[in-house]
N, C-alpha and C positions, 0 to 999 in steps of 0.2 A: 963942348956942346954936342957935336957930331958923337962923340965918343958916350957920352949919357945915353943920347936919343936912342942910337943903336942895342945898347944894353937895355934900354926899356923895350924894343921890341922884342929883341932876343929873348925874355921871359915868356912871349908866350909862346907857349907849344906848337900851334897854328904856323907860327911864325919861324922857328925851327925846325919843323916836320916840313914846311915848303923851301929851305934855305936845303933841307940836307937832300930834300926828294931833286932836286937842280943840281944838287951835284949826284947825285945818283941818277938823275938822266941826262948827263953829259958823258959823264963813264960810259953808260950802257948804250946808249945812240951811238956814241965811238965804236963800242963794237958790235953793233948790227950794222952800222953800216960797213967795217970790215969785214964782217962775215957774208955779208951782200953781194961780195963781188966775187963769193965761190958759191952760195947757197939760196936758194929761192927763199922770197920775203918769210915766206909763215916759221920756216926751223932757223931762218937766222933772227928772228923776233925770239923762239922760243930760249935761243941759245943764249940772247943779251939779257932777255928776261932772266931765267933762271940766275943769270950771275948778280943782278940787281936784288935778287933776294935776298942773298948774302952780304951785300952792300948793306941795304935797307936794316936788317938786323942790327947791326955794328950801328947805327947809326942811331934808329930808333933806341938803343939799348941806352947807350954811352951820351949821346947829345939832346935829342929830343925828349924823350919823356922820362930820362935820369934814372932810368929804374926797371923793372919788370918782376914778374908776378911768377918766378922759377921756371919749373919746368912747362908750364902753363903758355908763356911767352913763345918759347922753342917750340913748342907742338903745334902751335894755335897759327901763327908768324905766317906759315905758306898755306895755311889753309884762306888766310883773306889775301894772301897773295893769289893764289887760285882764284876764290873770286875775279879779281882783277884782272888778273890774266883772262879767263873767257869771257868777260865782258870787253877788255881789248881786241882780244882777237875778233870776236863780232863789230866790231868797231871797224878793226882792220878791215875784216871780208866786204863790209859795208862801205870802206871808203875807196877801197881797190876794184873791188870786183862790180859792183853794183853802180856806184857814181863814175868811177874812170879816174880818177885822182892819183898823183903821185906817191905811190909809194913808201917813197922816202921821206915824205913826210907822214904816214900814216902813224907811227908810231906815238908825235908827239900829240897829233889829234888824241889818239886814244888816252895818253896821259892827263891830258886838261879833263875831258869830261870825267874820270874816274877816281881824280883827284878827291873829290870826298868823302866817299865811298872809301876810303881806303885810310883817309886820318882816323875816318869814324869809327872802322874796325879795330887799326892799331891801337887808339888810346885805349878802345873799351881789354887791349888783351897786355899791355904795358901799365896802366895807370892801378894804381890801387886805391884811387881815389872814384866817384861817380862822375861822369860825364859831366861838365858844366859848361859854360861859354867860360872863357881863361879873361882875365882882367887882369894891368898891369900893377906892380903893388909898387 
């Protein structure tokens, strides 16, 4: 029953692209906050960032949306990672510099709010199919 249920979410993209973005920000959080404790917040965010990318890739390729659209994929990948990225980082500056807030937590703020901003992109540069809402079959 648990084992069904699981496999009917596991269909949808949505639901894949958030299972594998969790494991790709427990990686990366791992090591911003290793790099933290030699490197000031912004280059150790850029440095766990940047590795997350490469994460993200393998991920979105292979699990979540099963496929990608060639060379298309590879060139397009860090450019919505880009996005994300300076939308995080204003995130960040906004929640360190401006509110006073922790740090150490700033990172994962910035991943919730950009979280769809970022499916949205990747499906449209992975999917060979048109954007739709995903439905279980």
């Amino acid at each position: 029953m648990i084992n069904h249920a699981l496999s009917r979410i596991l269909r949808l993209e949505i639901a894949r692209f958030l299972l594998s973005g969790g494991l790709n920000t427990a990686l990366t959080y791992g090591v911003y906050l290793l790099v933290l404790l030699f490197l000031p917040y912004k280059t150790s965010y850029t440095i766990s960032y940047i590795s997350g990318v490469g994460i993200a890739y393998a991920l979105n390729r292979f699990f979540v949306f099963k496929g990608h659209q060639g060379i298309k994929s590879v060139a397009l990948l860090p450019l919505v990672y880009l996005a994300q990225y300076l939308c995080s980082l204003l995130i960040l500056w906004v929640w360190v510099e401006k509110l006073g807030y922790d740090q150490r937590i700033a990172p994962l703020i910035a991943i919730i709010i950009t979280i769809p901003l970022t499916f949205i992109l990747s499906k449209l540069i992975f999917s060979k199919k048109p954007l739709k809402t995903d439905s279980p079959q």
